[in-house]
SEMI-623004 format. One record per residue: residue in three letters; x, y, z of N, C-alpha, C in turn. Coordinates in steps of 0.001 Angstrom, whole numbers, padded with zeros to 6 digits, always signed. Each point is the difference from the previous one (the first is absolute). Last residue first. Layout:
# SEMI-623004
ALAXYZXYZXYZ...
This chain:
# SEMI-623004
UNK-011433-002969-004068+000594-001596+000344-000089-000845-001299UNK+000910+005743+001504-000889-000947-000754+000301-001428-000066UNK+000779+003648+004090+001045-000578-001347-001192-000691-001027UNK-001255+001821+004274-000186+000827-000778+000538-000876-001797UNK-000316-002033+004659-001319-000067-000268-000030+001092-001318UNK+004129-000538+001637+000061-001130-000298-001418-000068-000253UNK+001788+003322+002231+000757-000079-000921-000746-000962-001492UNK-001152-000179+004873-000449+000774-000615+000180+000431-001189UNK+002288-002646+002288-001299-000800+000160-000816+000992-000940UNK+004374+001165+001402-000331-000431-001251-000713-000846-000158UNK-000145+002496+003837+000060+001253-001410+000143-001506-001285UNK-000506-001847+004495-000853+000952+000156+000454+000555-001912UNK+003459-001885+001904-000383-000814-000331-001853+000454-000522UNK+002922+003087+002022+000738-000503-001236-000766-001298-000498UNK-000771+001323+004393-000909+000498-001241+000765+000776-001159UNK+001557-003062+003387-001169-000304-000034-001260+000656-001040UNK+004923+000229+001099-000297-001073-001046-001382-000066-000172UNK+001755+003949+002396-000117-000273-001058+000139-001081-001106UNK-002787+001492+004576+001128-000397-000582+000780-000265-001329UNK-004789+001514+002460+001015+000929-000380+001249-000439-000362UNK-003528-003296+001680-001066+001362-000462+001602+000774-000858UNK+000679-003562+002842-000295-000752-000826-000590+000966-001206UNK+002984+001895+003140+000602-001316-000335-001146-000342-001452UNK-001437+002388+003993+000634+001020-001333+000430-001511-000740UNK-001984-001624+003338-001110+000757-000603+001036+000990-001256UNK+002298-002867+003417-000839-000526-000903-000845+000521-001582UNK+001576+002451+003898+001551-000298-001079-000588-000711-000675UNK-003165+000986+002932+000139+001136-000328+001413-000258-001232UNK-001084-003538+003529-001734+000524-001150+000808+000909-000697UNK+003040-000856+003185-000023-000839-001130-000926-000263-000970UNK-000697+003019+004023+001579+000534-000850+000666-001110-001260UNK-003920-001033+003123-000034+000719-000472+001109+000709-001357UNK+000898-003413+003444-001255-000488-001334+000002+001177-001045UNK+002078+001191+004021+000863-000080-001167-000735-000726-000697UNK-002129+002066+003323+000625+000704-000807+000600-000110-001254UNK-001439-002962+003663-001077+000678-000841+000752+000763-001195UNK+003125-001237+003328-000315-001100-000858-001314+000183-000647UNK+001709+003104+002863+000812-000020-001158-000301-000955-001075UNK-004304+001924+002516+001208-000377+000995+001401-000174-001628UNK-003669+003966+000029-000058-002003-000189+000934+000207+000542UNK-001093+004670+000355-000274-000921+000983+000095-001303-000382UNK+000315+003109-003362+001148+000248+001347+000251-000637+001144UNK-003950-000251-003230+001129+000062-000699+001218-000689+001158UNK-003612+002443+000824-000328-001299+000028+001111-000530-000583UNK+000182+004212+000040-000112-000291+001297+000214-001393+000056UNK-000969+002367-003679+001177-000447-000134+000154-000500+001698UNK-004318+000839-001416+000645-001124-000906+001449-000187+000655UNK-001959+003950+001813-000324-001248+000624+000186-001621-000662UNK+001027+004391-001915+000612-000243+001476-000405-001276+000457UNK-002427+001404-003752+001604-000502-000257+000390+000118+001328UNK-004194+001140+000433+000386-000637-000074+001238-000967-000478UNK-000792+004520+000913-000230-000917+001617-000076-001849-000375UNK+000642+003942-003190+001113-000141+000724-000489-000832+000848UNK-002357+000231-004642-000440+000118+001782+001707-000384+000984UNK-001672+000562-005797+001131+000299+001136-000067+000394+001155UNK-003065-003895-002075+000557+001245-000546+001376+000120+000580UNK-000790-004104-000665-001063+000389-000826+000207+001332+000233UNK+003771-003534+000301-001121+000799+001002-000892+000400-000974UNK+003526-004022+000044-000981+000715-000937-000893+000654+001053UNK+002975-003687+002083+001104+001420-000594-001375+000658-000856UNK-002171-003292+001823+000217+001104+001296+000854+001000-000622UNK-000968-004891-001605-001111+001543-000352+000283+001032+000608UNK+003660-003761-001262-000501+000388+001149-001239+001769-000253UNK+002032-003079-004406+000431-000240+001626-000863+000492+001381UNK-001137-000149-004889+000348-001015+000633+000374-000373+001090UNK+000909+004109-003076-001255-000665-000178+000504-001353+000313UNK+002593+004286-000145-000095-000814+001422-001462-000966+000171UNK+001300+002713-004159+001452-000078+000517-000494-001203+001220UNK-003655+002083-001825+000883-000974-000864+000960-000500+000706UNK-002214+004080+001424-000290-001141+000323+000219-001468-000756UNK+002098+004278-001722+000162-000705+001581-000543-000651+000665UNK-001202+002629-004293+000776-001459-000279+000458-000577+001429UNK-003840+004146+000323+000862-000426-001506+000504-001248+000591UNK-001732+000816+004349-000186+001132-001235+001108-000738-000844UNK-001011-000521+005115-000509-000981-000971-000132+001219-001300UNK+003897+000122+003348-001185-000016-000245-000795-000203-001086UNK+004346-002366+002968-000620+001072-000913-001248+000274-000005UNK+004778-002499+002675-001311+000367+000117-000742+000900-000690UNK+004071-004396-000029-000354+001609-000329-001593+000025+000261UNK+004030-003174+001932-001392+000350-000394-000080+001453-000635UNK+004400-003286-000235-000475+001551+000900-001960-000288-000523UNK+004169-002633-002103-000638-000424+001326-000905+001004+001171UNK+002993+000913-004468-000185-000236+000541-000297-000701+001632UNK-002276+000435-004079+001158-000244-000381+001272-000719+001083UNK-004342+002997+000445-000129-001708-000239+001478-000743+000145UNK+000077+004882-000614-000168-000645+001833-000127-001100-000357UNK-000276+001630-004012+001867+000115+000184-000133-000487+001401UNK-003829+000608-001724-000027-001172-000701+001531-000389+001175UNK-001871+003903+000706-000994-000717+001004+000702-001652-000771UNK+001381+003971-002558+000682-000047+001406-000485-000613+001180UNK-001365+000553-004660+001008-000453+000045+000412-000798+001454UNK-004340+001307-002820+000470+000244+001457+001081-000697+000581UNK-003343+001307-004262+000588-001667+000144-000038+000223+001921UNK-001924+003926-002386-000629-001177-000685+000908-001497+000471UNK-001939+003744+002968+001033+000059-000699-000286-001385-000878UNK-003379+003319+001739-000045-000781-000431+001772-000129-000565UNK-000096+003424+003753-000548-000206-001307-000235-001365-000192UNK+001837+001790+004565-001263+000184-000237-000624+000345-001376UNK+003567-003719+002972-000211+001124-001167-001344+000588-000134UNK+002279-002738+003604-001306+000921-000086+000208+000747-001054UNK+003033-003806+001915-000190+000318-001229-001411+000664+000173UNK+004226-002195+003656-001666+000992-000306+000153+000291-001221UNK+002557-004812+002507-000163+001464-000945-001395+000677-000204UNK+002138-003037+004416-000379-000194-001579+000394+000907-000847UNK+002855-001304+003575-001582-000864-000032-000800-000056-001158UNK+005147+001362-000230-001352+000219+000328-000503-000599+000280UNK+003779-000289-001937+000492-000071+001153-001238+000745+000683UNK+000370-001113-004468-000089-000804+000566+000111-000025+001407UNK-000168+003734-002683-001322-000563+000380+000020-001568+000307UNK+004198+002873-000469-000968+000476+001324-001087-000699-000026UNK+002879-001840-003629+000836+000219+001350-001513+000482+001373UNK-000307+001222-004928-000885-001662+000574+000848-000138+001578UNK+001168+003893-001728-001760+000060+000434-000202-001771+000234UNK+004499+001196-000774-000313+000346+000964-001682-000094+000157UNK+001803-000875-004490+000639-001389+001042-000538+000828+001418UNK-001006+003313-003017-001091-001216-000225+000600-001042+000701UNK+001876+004848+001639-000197-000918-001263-001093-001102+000181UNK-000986+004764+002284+000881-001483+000408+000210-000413-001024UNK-001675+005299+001675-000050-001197-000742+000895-000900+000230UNK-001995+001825+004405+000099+000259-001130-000170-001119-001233UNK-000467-000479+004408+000703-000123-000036+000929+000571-001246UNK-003656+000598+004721+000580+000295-001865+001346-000440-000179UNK-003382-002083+004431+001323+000418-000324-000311+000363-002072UNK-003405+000125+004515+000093-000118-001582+001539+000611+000488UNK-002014+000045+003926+000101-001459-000068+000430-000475-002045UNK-000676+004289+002203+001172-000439+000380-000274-001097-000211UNK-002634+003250-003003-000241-000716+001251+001523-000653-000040UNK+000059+003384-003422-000780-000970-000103+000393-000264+001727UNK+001352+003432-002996-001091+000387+001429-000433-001232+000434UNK+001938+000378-004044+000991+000431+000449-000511-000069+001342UNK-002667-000034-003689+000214-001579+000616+001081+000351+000783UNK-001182+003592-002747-000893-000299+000605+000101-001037+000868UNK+003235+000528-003426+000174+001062+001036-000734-000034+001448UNK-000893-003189-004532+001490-000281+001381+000279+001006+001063UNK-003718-000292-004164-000375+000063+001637+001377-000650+000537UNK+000651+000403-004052-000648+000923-000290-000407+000375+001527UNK+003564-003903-001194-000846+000367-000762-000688+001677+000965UNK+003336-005352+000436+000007+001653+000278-001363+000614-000992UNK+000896-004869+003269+000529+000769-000972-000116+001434-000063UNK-001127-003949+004261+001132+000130-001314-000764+000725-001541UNK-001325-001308+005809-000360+000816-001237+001297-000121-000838UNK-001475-002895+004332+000748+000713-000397-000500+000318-001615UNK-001273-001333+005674-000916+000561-001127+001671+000084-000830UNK-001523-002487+005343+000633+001233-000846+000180-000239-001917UNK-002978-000857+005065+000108-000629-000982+000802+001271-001206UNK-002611+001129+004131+000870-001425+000327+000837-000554-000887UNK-003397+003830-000783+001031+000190+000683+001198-000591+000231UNK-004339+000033-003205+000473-001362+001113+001626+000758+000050UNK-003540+002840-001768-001058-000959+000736+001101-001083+000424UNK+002017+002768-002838-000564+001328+001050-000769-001379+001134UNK+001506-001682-003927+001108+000197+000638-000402+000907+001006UNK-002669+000114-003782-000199-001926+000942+001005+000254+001166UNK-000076+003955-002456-000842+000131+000791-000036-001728+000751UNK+003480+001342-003186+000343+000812+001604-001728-000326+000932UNK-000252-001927-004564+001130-001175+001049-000203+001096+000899UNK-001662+002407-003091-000743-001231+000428+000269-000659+000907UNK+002474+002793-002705-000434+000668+000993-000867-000717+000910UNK+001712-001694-004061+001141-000147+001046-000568+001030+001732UNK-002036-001330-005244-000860+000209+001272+001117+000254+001369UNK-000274+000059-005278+001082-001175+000396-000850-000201+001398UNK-001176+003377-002185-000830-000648-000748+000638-001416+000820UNK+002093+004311+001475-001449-000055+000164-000660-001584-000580UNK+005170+000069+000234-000890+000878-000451-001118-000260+000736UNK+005168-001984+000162-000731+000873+000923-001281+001172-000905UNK+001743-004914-001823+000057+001615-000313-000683+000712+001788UNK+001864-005231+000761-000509+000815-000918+000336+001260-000205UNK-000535-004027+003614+000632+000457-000894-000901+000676-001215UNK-000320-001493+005904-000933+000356-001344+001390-000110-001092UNK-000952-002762+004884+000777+001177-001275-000722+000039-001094UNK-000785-002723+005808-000442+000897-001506+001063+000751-000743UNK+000938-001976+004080-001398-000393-000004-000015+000151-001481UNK+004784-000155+001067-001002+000953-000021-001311-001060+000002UNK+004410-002006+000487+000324+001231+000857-001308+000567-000232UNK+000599-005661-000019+000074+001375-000617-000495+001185+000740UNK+000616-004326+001563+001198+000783-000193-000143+000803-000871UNK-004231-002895+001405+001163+000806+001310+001625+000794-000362UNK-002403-002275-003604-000532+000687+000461-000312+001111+001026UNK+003816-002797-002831-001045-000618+000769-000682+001147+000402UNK+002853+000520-004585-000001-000408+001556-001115-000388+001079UNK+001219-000153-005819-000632+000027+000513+000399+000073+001956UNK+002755+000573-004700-000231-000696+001178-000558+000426+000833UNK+001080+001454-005080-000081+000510+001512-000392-001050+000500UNK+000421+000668-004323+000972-001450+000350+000608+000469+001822UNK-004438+000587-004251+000722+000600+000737+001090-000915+000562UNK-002954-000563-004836+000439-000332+001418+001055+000320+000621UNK-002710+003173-003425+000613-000997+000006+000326-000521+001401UNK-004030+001457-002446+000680+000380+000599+001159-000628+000662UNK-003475+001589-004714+000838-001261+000875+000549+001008+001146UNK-004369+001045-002072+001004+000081-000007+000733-001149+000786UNK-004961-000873-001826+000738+000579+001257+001410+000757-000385UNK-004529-001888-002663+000975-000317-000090+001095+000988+000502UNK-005082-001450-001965+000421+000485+001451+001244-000528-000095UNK-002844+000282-004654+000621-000563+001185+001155+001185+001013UNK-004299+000241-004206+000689+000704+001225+000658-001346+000879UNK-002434+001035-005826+000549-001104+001838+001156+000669+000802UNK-003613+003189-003378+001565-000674-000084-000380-001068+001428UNK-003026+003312-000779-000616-001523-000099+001626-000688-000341UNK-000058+005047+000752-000617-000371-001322-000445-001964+000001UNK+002077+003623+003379+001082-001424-000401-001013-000667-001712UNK-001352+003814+003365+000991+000506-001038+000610-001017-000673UNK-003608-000711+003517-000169+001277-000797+000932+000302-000997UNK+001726-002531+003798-001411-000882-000801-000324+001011-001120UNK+003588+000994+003527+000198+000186-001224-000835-000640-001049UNK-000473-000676+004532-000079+001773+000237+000215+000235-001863UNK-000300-004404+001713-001250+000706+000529+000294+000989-000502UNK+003770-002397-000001-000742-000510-001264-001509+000851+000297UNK+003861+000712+003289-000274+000954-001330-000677-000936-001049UNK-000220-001577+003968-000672+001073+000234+000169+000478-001504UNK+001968-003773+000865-001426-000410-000272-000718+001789+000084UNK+005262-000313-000959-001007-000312+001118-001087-000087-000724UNK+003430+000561-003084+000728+000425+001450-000754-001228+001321UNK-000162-000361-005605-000285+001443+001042+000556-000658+001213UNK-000050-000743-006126-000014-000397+001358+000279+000845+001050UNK-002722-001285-004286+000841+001097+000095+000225-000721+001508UNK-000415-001826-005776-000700-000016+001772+000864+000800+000760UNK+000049+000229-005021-001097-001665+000561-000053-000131+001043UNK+000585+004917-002305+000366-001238+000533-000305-001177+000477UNK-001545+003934-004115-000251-000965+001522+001024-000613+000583UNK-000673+003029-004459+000953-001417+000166-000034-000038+001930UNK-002171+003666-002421-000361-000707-001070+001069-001416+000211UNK-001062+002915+003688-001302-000711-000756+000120-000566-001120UNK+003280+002206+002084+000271-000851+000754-001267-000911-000646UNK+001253+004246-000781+000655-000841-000895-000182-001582+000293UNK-002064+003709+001824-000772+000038-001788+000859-001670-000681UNK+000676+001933+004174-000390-001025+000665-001109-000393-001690UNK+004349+003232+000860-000055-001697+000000-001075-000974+000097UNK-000449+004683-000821+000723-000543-000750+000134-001696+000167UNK-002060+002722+003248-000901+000116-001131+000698-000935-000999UNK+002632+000884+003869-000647-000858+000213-001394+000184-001238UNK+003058+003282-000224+000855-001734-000091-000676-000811+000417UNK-002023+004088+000061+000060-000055-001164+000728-001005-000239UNK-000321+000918+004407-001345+000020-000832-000041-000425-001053UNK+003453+001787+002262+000434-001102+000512-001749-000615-000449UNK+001452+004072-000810+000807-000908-000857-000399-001526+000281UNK-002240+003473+002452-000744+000010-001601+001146-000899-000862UNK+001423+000962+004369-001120-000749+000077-000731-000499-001309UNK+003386+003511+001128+000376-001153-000247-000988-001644-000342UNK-000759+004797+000320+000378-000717-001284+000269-000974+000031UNK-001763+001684+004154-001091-000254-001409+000829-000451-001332UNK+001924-001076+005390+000381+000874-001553-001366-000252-001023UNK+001610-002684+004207-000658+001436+000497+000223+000896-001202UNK+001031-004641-000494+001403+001086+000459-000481+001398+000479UNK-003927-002619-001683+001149-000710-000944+001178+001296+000609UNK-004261+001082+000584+000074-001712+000683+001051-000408-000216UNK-002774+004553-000635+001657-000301+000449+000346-001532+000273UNK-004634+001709-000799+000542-000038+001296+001378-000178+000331UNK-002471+000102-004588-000595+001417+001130+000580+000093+000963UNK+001157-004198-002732+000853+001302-000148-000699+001075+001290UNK-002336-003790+000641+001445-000266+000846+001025+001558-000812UNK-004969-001075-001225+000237+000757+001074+001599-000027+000721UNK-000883-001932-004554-000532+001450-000023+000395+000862+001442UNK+001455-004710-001684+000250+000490+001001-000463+001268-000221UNK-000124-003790-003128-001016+000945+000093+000286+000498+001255UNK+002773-003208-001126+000502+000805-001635-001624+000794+000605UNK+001090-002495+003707+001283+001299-000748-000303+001314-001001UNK-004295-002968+002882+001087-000411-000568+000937+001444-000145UNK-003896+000885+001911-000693-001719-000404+001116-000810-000268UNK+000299+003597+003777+000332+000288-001678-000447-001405-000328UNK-000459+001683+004959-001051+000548-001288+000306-000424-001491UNK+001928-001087+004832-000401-001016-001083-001355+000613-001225UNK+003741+000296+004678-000526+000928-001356-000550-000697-000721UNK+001901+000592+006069-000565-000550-001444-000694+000408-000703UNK+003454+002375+002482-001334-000510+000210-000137-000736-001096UNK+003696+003077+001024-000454-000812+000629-000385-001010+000403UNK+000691+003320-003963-000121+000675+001222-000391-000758+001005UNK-000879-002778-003057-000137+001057-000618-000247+000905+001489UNK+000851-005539-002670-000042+001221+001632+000100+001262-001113UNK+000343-004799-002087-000918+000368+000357-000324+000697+001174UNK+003845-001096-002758-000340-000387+001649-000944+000429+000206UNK+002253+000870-004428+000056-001078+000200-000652-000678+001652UNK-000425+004376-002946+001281-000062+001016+000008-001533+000723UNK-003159+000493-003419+001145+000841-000352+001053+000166+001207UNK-003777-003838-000536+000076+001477+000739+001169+000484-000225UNK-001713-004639-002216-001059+001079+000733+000365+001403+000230UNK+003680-002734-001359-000968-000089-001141-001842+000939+000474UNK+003904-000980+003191+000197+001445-001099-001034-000292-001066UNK+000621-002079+004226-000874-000287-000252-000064+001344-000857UNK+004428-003762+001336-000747+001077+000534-001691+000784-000623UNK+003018-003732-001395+000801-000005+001548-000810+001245+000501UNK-000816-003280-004181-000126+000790+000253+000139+000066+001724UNK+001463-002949-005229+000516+000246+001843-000790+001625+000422UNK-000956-003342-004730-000003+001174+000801+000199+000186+001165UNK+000307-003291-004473-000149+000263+000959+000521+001034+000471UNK-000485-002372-005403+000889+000714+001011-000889+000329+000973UNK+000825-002074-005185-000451-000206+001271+000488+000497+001284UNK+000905+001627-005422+000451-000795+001305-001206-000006+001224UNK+000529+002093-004979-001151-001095+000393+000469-000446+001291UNK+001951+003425-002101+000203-000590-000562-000367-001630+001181UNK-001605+004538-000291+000446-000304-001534+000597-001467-000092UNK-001325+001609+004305-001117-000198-001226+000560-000697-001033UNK+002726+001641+003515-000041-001556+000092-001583-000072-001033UNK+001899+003993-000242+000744-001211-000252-000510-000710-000360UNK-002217+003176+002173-000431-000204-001364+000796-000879-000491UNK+000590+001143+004082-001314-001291+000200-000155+000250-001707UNK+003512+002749+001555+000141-001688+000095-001025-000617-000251UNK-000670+004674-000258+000855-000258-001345+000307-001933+000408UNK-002938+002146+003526-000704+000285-001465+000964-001331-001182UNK+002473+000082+004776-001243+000463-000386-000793-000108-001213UNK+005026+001248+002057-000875-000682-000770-001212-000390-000311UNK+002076+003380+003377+000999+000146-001906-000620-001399-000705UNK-001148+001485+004370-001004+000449-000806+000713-000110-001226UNK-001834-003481+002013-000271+001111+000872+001560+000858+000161UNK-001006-005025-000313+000272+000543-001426-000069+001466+000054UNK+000747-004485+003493-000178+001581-000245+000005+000247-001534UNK+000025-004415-000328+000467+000086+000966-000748+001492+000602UNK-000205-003921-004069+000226+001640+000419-000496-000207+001398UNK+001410-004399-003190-000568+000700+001388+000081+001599-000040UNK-000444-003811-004489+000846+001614+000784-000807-000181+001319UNK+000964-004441-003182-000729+001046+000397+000999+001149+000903UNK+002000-003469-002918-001138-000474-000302-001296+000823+000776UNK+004822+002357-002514-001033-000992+001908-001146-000455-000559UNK+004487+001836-002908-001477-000503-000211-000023-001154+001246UNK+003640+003525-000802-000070-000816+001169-001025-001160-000318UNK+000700+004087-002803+001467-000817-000126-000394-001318+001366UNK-003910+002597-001589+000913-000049-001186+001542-001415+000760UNK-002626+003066+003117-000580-001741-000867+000437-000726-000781UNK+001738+003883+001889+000221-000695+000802-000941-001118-000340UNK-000378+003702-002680+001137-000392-000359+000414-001215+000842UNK-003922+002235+001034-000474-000632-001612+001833-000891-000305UNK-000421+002859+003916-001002-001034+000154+000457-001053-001403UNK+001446+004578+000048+000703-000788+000973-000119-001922+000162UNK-002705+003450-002715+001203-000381-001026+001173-001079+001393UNK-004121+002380+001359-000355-000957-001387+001346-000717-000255UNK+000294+003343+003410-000142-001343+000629-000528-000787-001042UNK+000689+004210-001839+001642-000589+000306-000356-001149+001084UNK-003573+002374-001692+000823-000246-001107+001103-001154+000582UNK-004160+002694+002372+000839-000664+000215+000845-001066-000585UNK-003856+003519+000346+000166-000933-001005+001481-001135-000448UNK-001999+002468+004165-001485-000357-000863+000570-000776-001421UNK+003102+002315+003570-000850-001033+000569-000713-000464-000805UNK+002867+002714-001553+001042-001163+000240-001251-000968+000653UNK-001111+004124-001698+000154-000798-000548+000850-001422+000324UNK-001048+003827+003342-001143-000754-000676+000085-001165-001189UNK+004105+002011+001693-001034-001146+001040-000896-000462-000144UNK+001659+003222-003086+000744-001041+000371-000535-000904+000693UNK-001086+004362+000006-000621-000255-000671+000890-001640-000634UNK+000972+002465+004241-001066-000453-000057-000745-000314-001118UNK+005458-000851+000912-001206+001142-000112-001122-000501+000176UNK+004262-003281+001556-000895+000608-001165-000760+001528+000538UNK+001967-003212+003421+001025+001107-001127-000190+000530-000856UNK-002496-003521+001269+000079+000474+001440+000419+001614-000491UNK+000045-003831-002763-001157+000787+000154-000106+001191+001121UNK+003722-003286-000350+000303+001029-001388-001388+000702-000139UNK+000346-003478+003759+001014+001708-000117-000235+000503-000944UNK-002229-004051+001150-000980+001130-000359+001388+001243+000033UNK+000409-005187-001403+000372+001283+000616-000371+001011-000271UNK-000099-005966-000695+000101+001207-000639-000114+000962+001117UNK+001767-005610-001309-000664+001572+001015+000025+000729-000391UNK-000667-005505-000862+000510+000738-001104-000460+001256+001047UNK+001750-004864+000532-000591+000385+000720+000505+001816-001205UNK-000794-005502-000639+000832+000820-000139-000977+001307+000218UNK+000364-005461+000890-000618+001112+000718+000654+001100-000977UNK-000731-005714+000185+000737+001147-000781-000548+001372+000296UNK-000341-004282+003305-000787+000632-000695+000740+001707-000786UNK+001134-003770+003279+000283-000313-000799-001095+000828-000912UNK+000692+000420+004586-000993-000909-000188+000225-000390-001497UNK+002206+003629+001283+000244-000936+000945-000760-001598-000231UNK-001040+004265-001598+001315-000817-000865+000247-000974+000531UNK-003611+002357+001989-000284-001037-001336+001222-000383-000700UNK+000445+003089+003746-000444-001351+000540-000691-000871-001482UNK+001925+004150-000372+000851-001070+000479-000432-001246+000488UNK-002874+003501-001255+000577-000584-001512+001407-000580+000634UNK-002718+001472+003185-001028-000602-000702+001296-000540-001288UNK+001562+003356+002731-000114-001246+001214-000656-001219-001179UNK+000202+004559-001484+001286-000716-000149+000014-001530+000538UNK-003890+002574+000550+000299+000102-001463+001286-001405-000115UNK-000748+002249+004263-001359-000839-000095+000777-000496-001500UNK+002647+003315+001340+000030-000951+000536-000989-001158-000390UNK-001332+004222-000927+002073-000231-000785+000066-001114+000612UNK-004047+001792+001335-000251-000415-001213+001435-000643-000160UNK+000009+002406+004070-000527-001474-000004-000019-000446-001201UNK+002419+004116-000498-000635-000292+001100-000265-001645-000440UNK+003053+005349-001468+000387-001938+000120-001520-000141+001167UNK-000313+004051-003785+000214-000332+001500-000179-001348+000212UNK-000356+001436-003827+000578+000577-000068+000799-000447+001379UNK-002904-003760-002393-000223+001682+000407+001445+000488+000264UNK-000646-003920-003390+000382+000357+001110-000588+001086+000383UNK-001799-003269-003941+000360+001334+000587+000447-000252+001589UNK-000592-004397-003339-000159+000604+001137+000248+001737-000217UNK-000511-005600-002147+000238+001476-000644-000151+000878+001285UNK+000986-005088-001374-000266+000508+000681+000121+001057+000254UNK-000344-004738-003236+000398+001731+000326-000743+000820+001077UNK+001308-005830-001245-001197+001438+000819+000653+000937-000286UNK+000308-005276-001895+000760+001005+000194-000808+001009+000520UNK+000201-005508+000428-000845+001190+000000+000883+001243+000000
């Protein structure tokens, strides 16, 4: 089986750069001809504004990128990956022209909502029926808090999705059971498989329960949407029990005041975050958006840490099976306190069942033989037999 695998990078290194890479190593691995094809929003970035427009809508140079990486590699199908914003329109006409069978990785919910997260100042948004008709998301700056920018980011989703009707993909794949609900409306009757990021197996060593240092850690963006302000309040209700916060973002000044029992630790590398959340009880995840996977409740699995979330977008996924108690329903500080309480209180040997549910659970859900094996199942319902 040969795969092309077409991707845009963003500008800014995040989860996508990893997720991507993780996926097309784990199919070489598995003996599956991978060739991995990237593109770069810099040279748009750097452009003018009458440029951008053309670079988004009629996007020449991802035709000719695309069209040439068929030419010399001929895959028996294309994965696109991100296509958002140097490919898009001009790749999906490629893979038209030249008849390839091809699947859709969607990591976020841009095909609906121009700024891809369905929020707005906050809150949840869900006025735009879709991209390519975001009428109310330009009015509102949706796209970088910019009307122009917004109207670009309109006219690439108009483009691609003209292009996308006349060559479909044979199936798109998502994150969580949540984003197949939220992206129903835009997927056109395409087959939707549920299909996780990898996460890879950690090579932290789990400690006994009695030897870890915090009740609770959060990781993450110190933002509003992340909820880190959240934890100072569970942390207000159990005195007894000490709290640690890791990263940087927007509310770090504000968190400066935090209760003596919250140690900041700032930002940490990624070997240090699994480091602290193994050395947790659990983990707090109160994001307060539909996130669509939820890395960092998978990365606690991982592991041996409970993670505790709320019931919104892809995080009740993450901890489906184990113990009903990590899934709160709202954000009632009294009761995450009291989950993690319970928590705090098994004896070591409760604990550690526990702490082997949870390595189990990533292992069989997030590993990457497991869903390396997962993609060319999928691979494999598209190929013609």
């Amino acid at each position: 089986m040969k795969v092309l695998m077409i991707h845009n990078d963003y500008l800014e290194l995040g989860g996508e750069y990893f997720s991507v890479r993780s996926e097309a190593e784990g199919l070489r691995a598995a003996g599956v001809d991978v060739e991995l094809l990237l593109a770069s929003n810099s040279q748009i970035a750097e452009s003018n504004l009458w440029q951008k427009v053309t670079a988004l809508t009629l996007q020449r140079d991802a035709y000719g990128l695309v069209s040439d990486a068929i030419d010399r590699y001929k895959p028996d199908l294309v994965h696109a990956q991100n296509l958002f914003p140097a490919l898009g329109a001009g790749a999906i006409r490629a893979l038209a022209d030249a008849g390839i069978p091809w699947v859709r990785t969607l990591r976020n919910y841009r095909l609906a909502c121009i700024g891809g997260d369905f929020r707005l100042d906050g809150d949840d948004c869900y006025l735009c029926e879709s991209s390519a008709r975001a009428h109310a998301g330009v009015r509102r700056r949706c796209y970088r808090d910019s009307r122009t920018q917004s109207i670009g980011a309109v006219a690439y989703a108009r483009a691609e999705r003209r292009a996308s009707a006349s060559h479909q993909p044979s199936a798109y794949l998502v994150l969580s059971r949540w984003m197949v609900s939220a992206l129903q409306p835009v997927l056109d009757g395409v087959t939707v498989h549920v299909h996780p990021n990898i996460v890879p197996t950690a090579s932290v060593a789990p400690a006994p329960k009695s030897e870890r240092r915090f009740a609770a850690a959060f990781v993450g963006r110190l933002a509003s949407n992340k909820g880190p302000d959240f934890v100072i309040e569970v942390a207000a209700l159990r005195p007894d029990l000490q709290f640690a916060i890791a990263g940087s973002g927007p509310l770090a000044k504000q968190l400066e005041t935090a209760r003596p029992n919250v140690k900041l630790l700032g930002e940490i590398s990624h070997p240090e975050a699994l480091k602290l959340m193994a050395n947790s009880v659990a983990t707090l995840v109160p994001s307060r958006w539909d996130e669509p996977f939820g890395r960092v409740a998978a990365e606690a699995l991982s592991v041996g840490t409970c993670p505790i979330v709320l019931a919104r977008g892809g995080l009740p996924d993450i901890v489906d099976g184990l113990d009903d108690s990590l899934v709160q329903a709202s954000l009632d500080p009294r009761q995450w306190a009291e989950s993690l309480g319970t928590l705090c209180s098994l004896t070591d040997a409760r604990y550690s069942r526990l702490t082997e549910a949870c390595i189990r659970v990533a292992s069989e859900r997030y590993s990457a033989s497991a869903l390396t094996a997962s993609l060319i199942r999928i691979y494999e319902t598209v190929l013609p037999r």
